[in-house]
C-alpha positions in Angstrom: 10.4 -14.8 -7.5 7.2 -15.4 -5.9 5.6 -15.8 -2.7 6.5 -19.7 -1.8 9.8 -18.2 -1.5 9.4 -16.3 1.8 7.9 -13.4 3.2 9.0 -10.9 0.2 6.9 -8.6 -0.8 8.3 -6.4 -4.0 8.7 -9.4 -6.2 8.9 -9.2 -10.0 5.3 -10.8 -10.5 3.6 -8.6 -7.9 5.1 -5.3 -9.6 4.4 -6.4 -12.6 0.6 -7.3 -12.0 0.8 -3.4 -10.4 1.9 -1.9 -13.1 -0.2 -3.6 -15.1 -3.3 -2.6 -13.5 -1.7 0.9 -13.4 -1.8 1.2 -17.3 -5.1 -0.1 -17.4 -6.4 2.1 -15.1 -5.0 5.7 -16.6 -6.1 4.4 -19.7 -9.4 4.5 -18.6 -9.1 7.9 -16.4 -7.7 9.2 -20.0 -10.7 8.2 -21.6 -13.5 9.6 -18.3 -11.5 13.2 -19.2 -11.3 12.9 -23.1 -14.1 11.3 -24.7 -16.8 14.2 -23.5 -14.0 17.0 -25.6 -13.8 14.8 -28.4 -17.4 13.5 -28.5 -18.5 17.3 -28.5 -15.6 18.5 -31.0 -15.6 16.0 -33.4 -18.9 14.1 -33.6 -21.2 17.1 -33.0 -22.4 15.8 -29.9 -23.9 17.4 -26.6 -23.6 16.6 -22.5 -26.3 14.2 -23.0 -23.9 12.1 -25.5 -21.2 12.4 -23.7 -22.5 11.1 -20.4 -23.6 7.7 -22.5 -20.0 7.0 -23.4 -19.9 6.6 -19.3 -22.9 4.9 -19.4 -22.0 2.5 -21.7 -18.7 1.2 -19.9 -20.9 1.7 -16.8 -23.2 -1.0 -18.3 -20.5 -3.4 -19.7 -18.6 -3.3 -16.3 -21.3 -4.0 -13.9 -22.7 -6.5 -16.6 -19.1 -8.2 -16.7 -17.8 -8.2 -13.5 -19.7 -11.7 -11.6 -18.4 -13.4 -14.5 -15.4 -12.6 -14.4 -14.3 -13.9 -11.0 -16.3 -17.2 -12.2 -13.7 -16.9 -15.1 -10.8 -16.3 -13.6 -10.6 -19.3 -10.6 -11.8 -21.8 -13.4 -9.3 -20.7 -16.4 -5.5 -20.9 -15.8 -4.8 -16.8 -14.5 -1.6 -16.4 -16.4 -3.0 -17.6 -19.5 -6.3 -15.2 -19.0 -4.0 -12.2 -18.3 -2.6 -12.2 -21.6 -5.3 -13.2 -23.3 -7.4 -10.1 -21.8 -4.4 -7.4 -22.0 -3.7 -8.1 -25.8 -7.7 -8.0 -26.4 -7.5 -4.3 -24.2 -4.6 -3.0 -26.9 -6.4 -4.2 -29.6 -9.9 -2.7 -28.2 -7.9 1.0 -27.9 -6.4 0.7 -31.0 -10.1 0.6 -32.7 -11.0 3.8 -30.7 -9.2 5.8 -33.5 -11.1 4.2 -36.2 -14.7 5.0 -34.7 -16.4 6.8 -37.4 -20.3 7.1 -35.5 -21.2 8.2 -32.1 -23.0 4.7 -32.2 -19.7 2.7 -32.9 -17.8 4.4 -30.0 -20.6 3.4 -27.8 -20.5 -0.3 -28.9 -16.4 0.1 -28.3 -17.4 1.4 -24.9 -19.8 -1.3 -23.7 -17.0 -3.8 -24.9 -14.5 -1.6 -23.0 -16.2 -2.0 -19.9 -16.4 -5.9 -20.5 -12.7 -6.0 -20.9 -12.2 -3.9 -18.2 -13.8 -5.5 -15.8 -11.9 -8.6 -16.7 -8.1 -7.3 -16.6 -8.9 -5.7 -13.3 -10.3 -8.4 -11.7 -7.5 -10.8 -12.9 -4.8 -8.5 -11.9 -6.0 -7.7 -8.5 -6.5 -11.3 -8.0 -3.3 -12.3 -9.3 -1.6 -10.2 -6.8 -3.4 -11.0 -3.4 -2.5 -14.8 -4.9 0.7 -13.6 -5.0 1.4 -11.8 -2.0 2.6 -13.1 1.1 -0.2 -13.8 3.9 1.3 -12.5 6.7 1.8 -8.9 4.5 -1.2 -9.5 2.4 -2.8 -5.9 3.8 0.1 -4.4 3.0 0.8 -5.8 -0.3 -2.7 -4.5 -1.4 -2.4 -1.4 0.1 0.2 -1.1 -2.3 -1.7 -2.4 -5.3 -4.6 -0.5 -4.8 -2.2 2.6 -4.8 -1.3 2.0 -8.8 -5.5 2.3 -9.0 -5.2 5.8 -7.3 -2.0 7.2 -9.1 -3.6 6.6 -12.4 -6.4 8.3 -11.1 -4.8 11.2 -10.9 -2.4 10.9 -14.0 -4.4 9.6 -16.3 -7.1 12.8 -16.4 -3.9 15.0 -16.6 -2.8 12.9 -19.8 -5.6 12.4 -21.4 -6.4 16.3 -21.2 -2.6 17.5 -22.0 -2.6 15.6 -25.1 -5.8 16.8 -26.5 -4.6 20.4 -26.2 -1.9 20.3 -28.2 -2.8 17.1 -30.3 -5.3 15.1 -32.1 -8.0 12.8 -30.8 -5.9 10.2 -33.1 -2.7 10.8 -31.5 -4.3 10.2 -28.0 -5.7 6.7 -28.8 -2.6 5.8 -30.1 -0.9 6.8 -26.9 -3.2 4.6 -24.8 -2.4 1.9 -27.5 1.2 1.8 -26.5 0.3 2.3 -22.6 -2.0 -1.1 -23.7 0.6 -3.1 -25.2 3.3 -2.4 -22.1 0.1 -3.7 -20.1 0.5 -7.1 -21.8 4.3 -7.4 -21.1 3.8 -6.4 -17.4 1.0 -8.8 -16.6 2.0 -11.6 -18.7 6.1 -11.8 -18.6 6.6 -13.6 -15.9 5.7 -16.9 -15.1 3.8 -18.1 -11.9 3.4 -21.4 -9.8 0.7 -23.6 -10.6 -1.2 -23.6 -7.4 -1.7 -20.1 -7.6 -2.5 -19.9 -11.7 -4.4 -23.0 -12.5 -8.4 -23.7 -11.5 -9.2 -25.7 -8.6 -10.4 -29.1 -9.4 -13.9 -28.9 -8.0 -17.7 -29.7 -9.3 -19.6 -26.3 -10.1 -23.4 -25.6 -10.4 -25.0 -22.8 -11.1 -26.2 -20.6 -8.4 -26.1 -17.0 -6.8 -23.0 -18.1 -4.9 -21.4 -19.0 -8.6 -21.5 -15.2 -9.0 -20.9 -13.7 -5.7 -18.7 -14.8 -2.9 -21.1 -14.8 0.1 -18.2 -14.4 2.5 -16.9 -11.5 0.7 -20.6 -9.8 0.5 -20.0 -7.8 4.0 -16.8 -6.4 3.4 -17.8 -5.6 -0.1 -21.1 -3.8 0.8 -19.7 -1.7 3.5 -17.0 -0.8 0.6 -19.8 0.5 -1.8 -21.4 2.6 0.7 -18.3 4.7 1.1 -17.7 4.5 -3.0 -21.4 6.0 -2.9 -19.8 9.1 -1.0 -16.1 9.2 -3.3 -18.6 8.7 -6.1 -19.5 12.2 -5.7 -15.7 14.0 -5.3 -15.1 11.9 -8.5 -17.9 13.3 -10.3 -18.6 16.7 -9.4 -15.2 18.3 -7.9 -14.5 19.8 -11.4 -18.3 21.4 -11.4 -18.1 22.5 -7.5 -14.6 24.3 -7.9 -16.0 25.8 -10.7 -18.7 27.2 -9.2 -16.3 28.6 -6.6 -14.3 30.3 -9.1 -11.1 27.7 -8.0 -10.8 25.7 -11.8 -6.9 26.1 -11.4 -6.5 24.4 -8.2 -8.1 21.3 -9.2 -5.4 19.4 -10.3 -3.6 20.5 -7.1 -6.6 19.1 -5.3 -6.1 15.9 -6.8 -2.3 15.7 -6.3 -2.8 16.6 -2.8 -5.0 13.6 -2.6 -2.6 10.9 -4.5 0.5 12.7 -2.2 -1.7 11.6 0.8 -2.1 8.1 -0.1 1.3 7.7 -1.1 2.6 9.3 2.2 0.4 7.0 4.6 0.1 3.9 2.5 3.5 1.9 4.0 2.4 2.8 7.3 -1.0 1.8 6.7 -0.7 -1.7 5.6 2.1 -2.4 8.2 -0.7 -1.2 11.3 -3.4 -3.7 9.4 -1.1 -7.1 9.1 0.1 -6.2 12.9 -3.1 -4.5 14.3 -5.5 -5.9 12.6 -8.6 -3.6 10.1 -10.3 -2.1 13.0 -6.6 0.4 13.8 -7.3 1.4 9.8 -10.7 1.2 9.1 -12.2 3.5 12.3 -9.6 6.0 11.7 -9.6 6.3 8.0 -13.8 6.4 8.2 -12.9 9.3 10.7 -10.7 11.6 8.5 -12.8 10.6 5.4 -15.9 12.2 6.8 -13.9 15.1 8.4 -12.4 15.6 4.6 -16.1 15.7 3.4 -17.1 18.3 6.1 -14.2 20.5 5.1 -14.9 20.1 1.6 -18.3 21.3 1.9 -17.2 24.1 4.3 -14.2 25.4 1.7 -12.4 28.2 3.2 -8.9 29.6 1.8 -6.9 26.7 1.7 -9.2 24.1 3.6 -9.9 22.5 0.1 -6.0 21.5 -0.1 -6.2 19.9 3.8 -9.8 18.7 2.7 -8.0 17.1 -0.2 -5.2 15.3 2.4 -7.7 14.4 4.8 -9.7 12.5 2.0 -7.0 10.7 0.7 -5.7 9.6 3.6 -8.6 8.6 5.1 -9.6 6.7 1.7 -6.6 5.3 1.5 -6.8 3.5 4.8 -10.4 2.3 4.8 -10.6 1.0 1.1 -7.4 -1.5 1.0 -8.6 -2.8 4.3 -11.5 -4.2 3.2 -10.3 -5.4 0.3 -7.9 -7.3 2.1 -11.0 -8.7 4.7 -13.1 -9.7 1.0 -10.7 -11.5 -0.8 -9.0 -12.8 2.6 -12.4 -14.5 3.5 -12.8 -16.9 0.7 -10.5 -19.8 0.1 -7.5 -19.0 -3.0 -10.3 -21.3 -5.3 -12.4 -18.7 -5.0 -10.3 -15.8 -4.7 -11.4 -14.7 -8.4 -15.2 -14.6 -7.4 -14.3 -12.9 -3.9 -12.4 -9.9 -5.9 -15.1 -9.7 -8.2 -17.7 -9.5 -5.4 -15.7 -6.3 -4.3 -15.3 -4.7 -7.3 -18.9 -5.3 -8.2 -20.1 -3.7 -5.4 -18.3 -0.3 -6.3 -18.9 -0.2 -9.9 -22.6 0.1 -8.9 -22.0 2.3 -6.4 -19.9 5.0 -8.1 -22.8 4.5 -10.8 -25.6 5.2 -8.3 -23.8 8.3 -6.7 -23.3 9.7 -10.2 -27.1 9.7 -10.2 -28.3 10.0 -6.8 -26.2 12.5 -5.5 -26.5 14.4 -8.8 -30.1 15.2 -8.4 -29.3 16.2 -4.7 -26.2 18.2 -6.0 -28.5 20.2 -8.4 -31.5 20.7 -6.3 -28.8 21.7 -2.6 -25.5 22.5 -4.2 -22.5 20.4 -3.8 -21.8 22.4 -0.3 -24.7 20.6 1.4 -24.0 17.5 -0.8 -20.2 17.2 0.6 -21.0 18.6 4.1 -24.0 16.8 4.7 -25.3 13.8 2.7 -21.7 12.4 2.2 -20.7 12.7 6.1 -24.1 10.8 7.0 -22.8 7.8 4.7 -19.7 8.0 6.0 -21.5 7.2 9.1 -24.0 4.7 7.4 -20.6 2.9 6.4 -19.3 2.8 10.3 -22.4 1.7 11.3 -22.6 -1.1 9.6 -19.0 -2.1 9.7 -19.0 -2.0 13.5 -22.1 -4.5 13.4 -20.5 -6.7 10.9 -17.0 -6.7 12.8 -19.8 -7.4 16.3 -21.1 -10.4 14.6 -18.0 -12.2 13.3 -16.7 -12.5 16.6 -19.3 -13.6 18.2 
Protein backbone atom coordinates (compact mmCIF):
# COMPACT_ATOMS: atom_id res chain seq x y z
CA UNK A 1 0.00 0.00 0.00
CA UNK A 2 1.00 3.49 -0.06
CA UNK A 3 -0.26 6.87 0.39
CA UNK A 4 -2.09 7.56 -3.21
CA UNK A 5 -4.37 5.05 -1.89
CA UNK A 6 -6.17 7.10 0.69
CA UNK A 7 -5.77 8.52 3.99
CA UNK A 8 -4.09 5.32 5.69
CA UNK A 9 -1.60 5.78 7.78
CA UNK A 10 0.03 2.23 9.05
CA UNK A 11 0.96 1.05 5.60
CA UNK A 12 3.60 -1.58 4.97
CA UNK A 13 6.17 1.00 3.52
CA UNK A 14 5.73 3.46 6.34
CA UNK A 15 6.42 0.62 9.04
CA UNK A 16 8.86 -0.61 7.34
CA UNK A 17 10.94 2.75 6.82
CA UNK A 18 10.15 2.92 10.98
CA UNK A 19 11.56 0.04 11.73
CA UNK A 20 14.22 0.55 9.74
CA UNK A 21 15.32 3.71 11.28
CA UNK A 22 14.59 1.93 14.62
CA UNK A 23 17.47 -0.68 13.96
CA UNK A 24 19.65 1.96 12.84
CA UNK A 25 19.12 3.97 15.62
CA UNK A 26 19.71 1.28 18.66
CA UNK A 27 22.59 0.25 16.82
CA UNK A 28 23.98 3.42 17.33
CA UNK A 29 22.66 3.99 21.14
CA UNK A 30 24.45 0.31 21.46
CA UNK A 31 27.56 1.69 20.32
CA UNK A 32 27.25 5.60 22.55
CA UNK A 33 27.04 2.81 25.79
CA UNK A 34 29.61 0.20 24.53
CA UNK A 35 32.49 1.48 22.82
CA UNK A 36 33.91 3.69 26.02
CA UNK A 37 33.79 -0.28 28.12
CA UNK A 38 35.46 -1.80 25.33
CA UNK A 39 37.79 1.02 24.23
CA UNK A 40 38.99 1.07 27.99
CA UNK A 41 39.04 -2.98 28.43
CA UNK A 42 40.48 -4.01 25.44
CA UNK A 43 42.61 -1.34 23.74
CA UNK A 44 44.09 0.19 26.96
CA UNK A 45 42.52 3.31 26.43
CA UNK A 46 41.33 6.20 28.88
CA UNK A 47 38.11 8.85 28.98
CA UNK A 48 39.96 10.98 26.74
CA UNK A 49 39.85 8.01 23.91
CA UNK A 50 36.81 7.16 24.52
CA UNK A 51 35.17 10.51 24.02
CA UNK A 52 36.95 10.61 20.37
CA UNK A 53 35.02 7.57 19.27
CA UNK A 54 31.97 10.15 19.81
CA UNK A 55 33.85 12.65 18.34
CA UNK A 56 34.57 10.95 15.34
CA UNK A 57 30.87 10.07 14.38
CA UNK A 58 30.18 13.54 15.63
CA UNK A 59 32.44 14.77 12.83
CA UNK A 60 31.35 12.30 10.05
CA UNK A 61 27.55 13.18 10.78
CA UNK A 62 27.60 16.87 10.80
CA UNK A 63 30.19 16.61 7.90
CA UNK A 64 27.58 14.30 5.94
CA UNK A 65 24.43 15.42 6.62
CA UNK A 66 23.84 18.73 3.80
CA UNK A 67 24.80 16.19 1.37
CA UNK A 68 22.82 13.96 2.02
CA UNK A 69 19.47 15.61 1.45
CA UNK A 70 21.25 16.91 -1.91
CA UNK A 71 21.69 13.08 -2.42
CA UNK A 72 18.69 11.81 -1.62
CA UNK A 73 16.02 14.21 -3.85
CA UNK A 74 18.52 13.77 -6.92
CA UNK A 75 19.03 9.76 -6.60
CA UNK A 76 16.06 7.37 -6.94
CA UNK A 77 15.16 7.01 -2.72
CA UNK A 78 14.44 3.27 -2.88
CA UNK A 79 17.41 2.48 -4.73
CA UNK A 80 19.60 4.80 -2.09
CA UNK A 81 18.01 2.96 0.87
CA UNK A 82 19.34 -0.24 0.03
CA UNK A 83 22.30 0.80 -1.20
CA UNK A 84 23.10 2.74 2.31
CA UNK A 85 21.54 -0.11 4.70
CA UNK A 86 23.75 -2.95 3.08
CA UNK A 87 26.90 -0.49 3.29
CA UNK A 88 25.60 0.13 7.34
CA UNK A 89 25.76 -3.97 7.85
CA UNK A 90 28.77 -4.30 6.18
CA UNK A 91 30.33 -1.12 8.14
CA UNK A 92 29.21 -3.09 11.66
CA UNK A 93 30.45 -6.14 10.62
CA UNK A 94 34.16 -4.57 10.37
CA UNK A 95 33.78 -3.24 13.99
CA UNK A 96 34.78 -6.75 15.17
CA UNK A 97 37.82 -6.84 13.11
CA UNK A 98 39.30 -3.29 14.38
CA UNK A 99 42.65 -4.27 15.60
CA UNK A 100 43.98 -0.23 16.53
CA UNK A 101 42.27 2.49 18.47
CA UNK A 102 43.13 4.36 15.19
CA UNK A 103 41.05 1.96 12.86
CA UNK A 104 37.95 2.14 15.09
CA UNK A 105 38.12 5.78 14.82
CA UNK A 106 38.40 5.69 10.89
CA UNK A 107 35.24 3.06 11.22
CA UNK A 108 33.57 5.73 13.35
CA UNK A 109 34.04 8.80 11.16
CA UNK A 110 32.69 6.47 8.27
CA UNK A 111 29.88 5.43 10.64
CA UNK A 112 28.73 8.78 11.13
CA UNK A 113 28.83 9.34 7.13
CA UNK A 114 26.53 6.44 6.76
CA UNK A 115 24.51 7.40 9.42
CA UNK A 116 23.72 10.39 8.51
CA UNK A 117 22.64 9.04 5.22
CA UNK A 118 20.19 6.12 6.20
CA UNK A 119 18.51 8.56 8.61
CA UNK A 120 17.95 11.14 6.48
CA UNK A 121 16.67 8.76 3.70
CA UNK A 122 14.35 6.98 6.02
CA UNK A 123 12.88 9.92 7.62
CA UNK A 124 12.34 11.42 4.22
CA UNK A 125 11.03 8.35 2.79
CA UNK A 126 8.34 8.35 5.29
CA UNK A 127 7.01 12.03 5.38
CA UNK A 128 6.91 11.17 1.38
CA UNK A 129 4.97 8.45 2.31
CA UNK A 130 2.56 9.57 4.74
CA UNK A 131 -0.62 10.99 4.06
CA UNK A 132 -0.85 15.06 4.22
CA UNK A 133 -3.72 15.47 6.01
CA UNK A 134 -2.01 13.02 9.01
CA UNK A 135 1.48 13.92 8.05
CA UNK A 136 1.99 15.27 11.95
CA UNK A 137 0.81 12.35 13.07
CA UNK A 138 2.55 9.98 10.93
CA UNK A 139 5.87 11.50 12.16
CA UNK A 140 5.01 11.77 15.47
CA UNK A 141 5.02 8.16 15.12
CA UNK A 142 8.26 7.83 13.28
CA UNK A 143 10.19 9.90 15.40
CA UNK A 144 8.93 7.60 18.25
CA UNK A 145 11.09 4.40 16.66
CA UNK A 146 14.12 7.26 17.17
CA UNK A 147 13.18 7.51 20.97
CA UNK A 148 12.46 3.70 21.75
CA UNK A 149 15.94 2.81 20.46
CA UNK A 150 17.06 5.38 22.55
CA UNK A 151 16.23 3.75 25.32
CA UNK A 152 16.84 0.04 24.18
CA UNK A 153 19.65 0.27 22.48
CA UNK A 154 21.98 1.55 25.74
CA UNK A 155 20.22 -1.35 27.68
CA UNK A 156 21.52 -3.86 24.84
CA UNK A 157 24.51 -2.74 24.18
CA UNK A 158 25.39 -2.78 28.07
CA UNK A 159 23.49 -6.35 28.81
CA UNK A 160 25.54 -8.04 26.21
CA UNK A 161 28.87 -6.85 27.27
CA UNK A 162 28.33 -8.16 30.80
CA UNK A 163 27.92 -11.50 30.00
CA UNK A 164 29.61 -11.58 26.47
CA UNK A 165 32.31 -10.50 24.28
CA UNK A 166 32.97 -7.24 22.46
CA UNK A 167 32.86 -9.69 19.31
CA UNK A 168 29.62 -11.16 20.14
CA UNK A 169 28.07 -7.61 20.40
CA UNK A 170 29.19 -6.38 16.91
CA UNK A 171 27.83 -9.33 15.56
CA UNK A 172 24.50 -8.71 17.19
CA UNK A 173 24.30 -5.22 15.58
CA UNK A 174 25.30 -7.02 12.38
CA UNK A 175 22.17 -8.97 12.26
CA UNK A 176 20.08 -5.84 13.67
CA UNK A 177 21.98 -4.25 10.30
CA UNK A 178 20.96 -6.75 7.88
CA UNK A 179 17.05 -6.80 9.12
CA UNK A 180 17.53 -2.90 8.48
CA UNK A 181 18.09 -3.58 4.78
CA UNK A 182 14.94 -5.89 4.41
CA UNK A 183 12.75 -3.31 6.29
CA UNK A 184 13.74 -0.24 4.26
CA UNK A 185 14.21 -1.78 1.07
CA UNK A 186 11.37 -4.72 0.58
CA UNK A 187 8.83 -2.90 -0.50
CA UNK A 188 8.37 -1.08 -3.55
CA UNK A 189 7.28 2.58 -3.89
CA UNK A 190 5.57 4.94 -6.53
CA UNK A 191 7.68 6.83 -8.69
CA UNK A 192 6.71 10.27 -7.83
CA UNK A 193 7.67 9.86 -4.44
CA UNK A 194 11.23 7.72 -5.18
CA UNK A 195 12.62 9.22 -8.24
CA UNK A 196 14.55 12.95 -8.45
CA UNK A 197 12.74 15.73 -9.69
CA UNK A 198 13.73 16.80 -13.14
CA UNK A 199 15.05 20.25 -12.39
CA UNK A 200 18.51 22.31 -13.31
CA UNK A 201 20.78 22.49 -10.07
CA UNK A 202 23.67 24.98 -9.21
CA UNK A 203 25.71 25.12 -6.61
CA UNK A 204 24.87 27.31 -3.72
CA UNK A 205 24.14 27.59 0.12
CA UNK A 206 20.42 26.79 -0.72
CA UNK A 207 21.93 23.36 -2.52
CA UNK A 208 22.74 22.45 1.10
CA UNK A 209 20.21 23.84 3.28
CA UNK A 210 16.55 24.28 2.71
CA UNK A 211 16.01 27.98 3.59
CA UNK A 212 12.33 27.35 4.36
CA UNK A 213 13.13 24.64 6.66
CA UNK A 214 16.00 26.92 8.45
CA UNK A 215 13.31 28.34 11.22
CA UNK A 216 11.79 25.38 12.22
CA UNK A 217 15.10 23.68 12.26
CA UNK A 218 16.97 26.30 14.38
CA UNK A 219 14.33 26.64 16.99
CA UNK A 220 14.65 22.53 16.98
CA UNK A 221 18.46 22.74 17.89
CA UNK A 222 17.99 25.17 20.64
CA UNK A 223 15.87 22.73 22.60
CA UNK A 224 18.42 19.67 21.42
CA UNK A 225 21.10 22.14 23.04
CA UNK A 226 19.06 21.64 26.39
CA UNK A 227 18.16 17.42 25.85
CA UNK A 228 21.81 17.49 24.78
CA UNK A 229 22.60 17.66 28.34
CA UNK A 230 19.99 14.87 29.99
CA UNK A 231 21.57 12.73 27.16
CA UNK A 232 24.97 13.36 28.25
CA UNK A 233 25.26 13.75 31.78
CA UNK A 234 22.08 11.93 33.55
CA UNK A 235 24.31 8.87 34.15
CA UNK A 236 27.10 11.29 35.94
CA UNK A 237 24.31 13.40 37.90
CA UNK A 238 22.44 10.30 39.30
CA UNK A 239 25.62 9.18 40.26
CA UNK A 240 26.58 11.86 42.11
CA UNK A 241 23.26 11.54 43.90
CA UNK A 242 23.92 8.13 44.82
CA UNK A 243 20.58 7.06 42.41
CA UNK A 244 22.83 4.73 39.54
CA UNK A 245 19.99 2.07 39.78
CA UNK A 246 17.15 4.21 38.86
CA UNK A 247 18.60 5.32 35.69
CA UNK A 248 17.29 2.94 33.49
CA UNK A 249 13.93 3.56 35.18
CA UNK A 250 14.44 7.17 34.40
CA UNK A 251 14.80 6.50 30.90
CA UNK A 252 11.81 4.01 30.67
CA UNK A 253 9.70 6.51 32.36
CA UNK A 254 10.74 8.85 29.64
CA UNK A 255 10.11 6.42 26.40
CA UNK A 256 6.58 5.31 28.47
CA UNK A 257 5.78 9.04 28.28
CA UNK A 258 6.20 9.44 24.63
CA UNK A 259 4.60 6.40 23.83
CA UNK A 260 1.54 7.31 26.14
CA UNK A 261 0.97 10.92 24.56
CA UNK A 262 2.25 10.41 21.03
CA UNK A 263 -1.38 9.30 19.28
CA UNK A 264 -2.92 12.11 20.94
CA UNK A 265 -0.26 14.35 20.04
CA UNK A 266 -0.20 14.12 16.36
CA UNK A 267 -4.03 13.89 16.15
CA UNK A 268 -4.14 17.73 18.18
CA UNK A 269 -1.35 18.95 15.45
CA UNK A 270 -3.12 17.78 11.95
CA UNK A 271 -6.54 19.11 13.65
CA UNK A 272 -5.16 22.10 15.80
CA UNK A 273 -2.52 23.03 14.23
CA UNK A 274 1.79 23.19 15.97
CA UNK A 275 0.95 26.02 18.28
CA UNK A 276 -1.74 23.38 20.67
CA UNK A 277 1.68 21.04 20.75
CA UNK A 278 4.50 23.18 20.56
CA UNK A 279 3.58 25.86 23.60
CA UNK A 280 2.56 23.08 25.79
CA UNK A 281 5.26 20.57 25.16
CA UNK A 282 7.91 23.77 25.57
CA UNK A 283 5.92 24.23 28.97
CA UNK A 284 6.34 20.66 30.55
CA UNK A 285 9.84 20.42 28.97
CA UNK A 286 11.16 23.24 31.07
CA UNK A 287 9.01 22.31 34.11
CA UNK A 288 10.82 18.62 33.62
CA UNK A 289 14.16 20.45 33.70
CA UNK A 290 13.31 22.47 36.87
CA UNK A 291 12.31 19.21 38.61
CA UNK A 292 15.28 17.50 37.46
CA UNK A 293 17.51 20.05 38.90
CA UNK A 294 15.41 20.22 42.12
CA UNK A 295 15.40 16.07 42.63
CA UNK A 296 13.47 15.14 45.51
CA UNK A 297 12.25 11.43 46.41
CA UNK A 298 10.61 10.41 43.40
CA UNK A 299 10.43 13.92 41.44
CA UNK A 300 13.27 12.41 39.09
CA UNK A 301 10.55 9.66 37.94
CA UNK A 302 7.72 12.65 37.22
CA UNK A 303 10.75 14.81 36.08
CA UNK A 304 11.45 11.95 33.69
CA UNK A 305 7.42 11.92 32.45
CA UNK A 306 7.36 15.51 32.25
CA UNK A 307 10.42 15.55 29.84
CA UNK A 308 9.25 13.05 27.61
CA UNK A 309 6.19 14.22 27.17
CA UNK A 310 6.96 17.55 26.68
CA UNK A 311 9.86 16.42 24.13
CA UNK A 312 7.70 14.36 22.61
CA UNK A 313 5.30 16.98 21.63
CA UNK A 314 7.53 19.86 20.66
CA UNK A 315 10.20 17.83 18.55
CA UNK A 316 7.76 15.90 15.91
CA UNK A 317 6.00 19.24 15.45
CA UNK A 318 8.59 20.96 14.00
CA UNK A 319 9.73 18.40 12.12
CA UNK A 320 6.52 18.23 10.52
CA UNK A 321 6.62 22.44 9.94
CA UNK A 322 10.55 21.74 8.30
CA UNK A 323 9.99 19.12 5.94
CA UNK A 324 6.24 20.39 5.39
CA UNK A 325 7.72 23.81 4.12
CA UNK A 326 9.69 22.75 1.21
CA UNK A 327 8.13 21.30 -1.89
CA UNK A 328 8.40 16.83 -2.00
CA UNK A 329 11.66 17.86 -4.61
CA UNK A 330 13.22 19.13 -1.90
CA UNK A 331 11.99 17.17 0.87
CA UNK A 332 15.52 15.33 1.17
CA UNK A 333 17.38 18.73 1.65
CA UNK A 334 14.50 19.98 4.09
CA UNK A 335 15.05 16.74 6.41
CA UNK A 336 18.56 17.12 6.27
CA UNK A 337 18.32 20.86 7.21
CA UNK A 338 16.63 19.52 10.52
CA UNK A 339 18.67 16.94 11.31
CA UNK A 340 21.70 19.14 10.71
CA UNK A 341 20.73 21.54 13.05
CA UNK A 342 20.58 18.92 16.05
CA UNK A 343 23.57 17.00 15.28
CA UNK A 344 25.42 20.28 16.04
CA UNK A 345 23.53 20.98 18.69
CA UNK A 346 23.68 17.79 20.85
CA UNK A 347 27.50 18.31 19.92
CA UNK A 348 27.67 21.83 21.31
CA UNK A 349 25.74 21.00 24.62
CA UNK A 350 28.11 18.02 25.09
CA UNK A 351 30.68 20.77 25.28
CA UNK A 352 29.12 23.89 26.43
CA UNK A 353 27.04 22.65 29.11
CA UNK A 354 29.84 20.34 30.19
CA UNK A 355 32.17 23.14 31.21
CA UNK A 356 29.07 24.72 33.02
CA UNK A 357 28.16 21.21 34.50
CA UNK A 358 31.67 20.92 36.04
CA UNK A 359 32.29 24.39 37.17
CA UNK A 360 27.95 24.67 38.80
CA UNK A 361 26.92 21.00 39.05
CA UNK A 362 24.31 19.49 36.94
CA UNK A 363 21.63 20.85 39.60
CA UNK A 364 22.18 24.48 38.45
CA UNK A 365 22.85 23.12 34.91
CA UNK A 366 19.18 21.32 34.73
CA UNK A 367 17.42 23.97 36.92
CA UNK A 368 18.82 26.91 35.48
CA UNK A 369 20.71 27.11 32.14
CA UNK A 370 18.47 24.40 30.48
CA UNK A 371 15.00 26.19 31.57
CA UNK A 372 16.36 29.65 30.22
CA UNK A 373 16.79 27.74 26.63
CA UNK A 374 13.78 26.36 27.00
CA UNK A 375 12.67 29.85 27.00
CA UNK A 376 15.21 31.04 24.36
CA UNK A 377 13.38 28.23 22.15
CA UNK A 378 9.72 29.89 22.84
CA UNK A 379 10.99 33.03 22.21
CA UNK A 380 11.98 32.59 19.09
CA UNK A 381 9.32 30.25 17.94
CA UNK A 382 6.60 32.70 18.94
CA UNK A 383 8.43 35.35 16.71
CA UNK A 384 8.86 33.01 13.88
CA UNK A 385 5.11 31.76 14.11
CA UNK A 386 4.43 36.16 14.37
CA UNK A 387 6.12 36.58 11.19
CA UNK A 388 4.72 33.84 8.89
CA UNK A 389 1.38 35.09 9.30
CA UNK A 390 1.87 38.33 8.82
Amino acid sequence: MNSTKGEELWTTEFLGMSLSNFLIYITQYAMIAGLPIIIMTEYGGGDVEAGLAMTFFQIGTVAARPCAGILIDAVNKRRLMIVITVLFFLLMCSFAFAATLSTLYGLRLVHGVIFAVATTTAAALAALILPPARKGEGIGYFALSTNLAMVAGPMIGLLILEYFTPTVLFSALSVLAAISIAAGGAHRLPDEIILPAKTQRTLSVSTFIERRALAPALIAGILFFAYGSVLTFIPLYTRSLGLSAETSLFYACYAGAILVTRPFVGRIFDRKGSDYTVYPGLVLFAAGMFLLGNIEGLSGLIAAVLLGAGFGAVTPALQTLAVRSAPPARAGVATATYFWSLDISVGLAAAGLGVVAVTYGYAFTYSIVDVAVIAVGALCYALWRRSARM
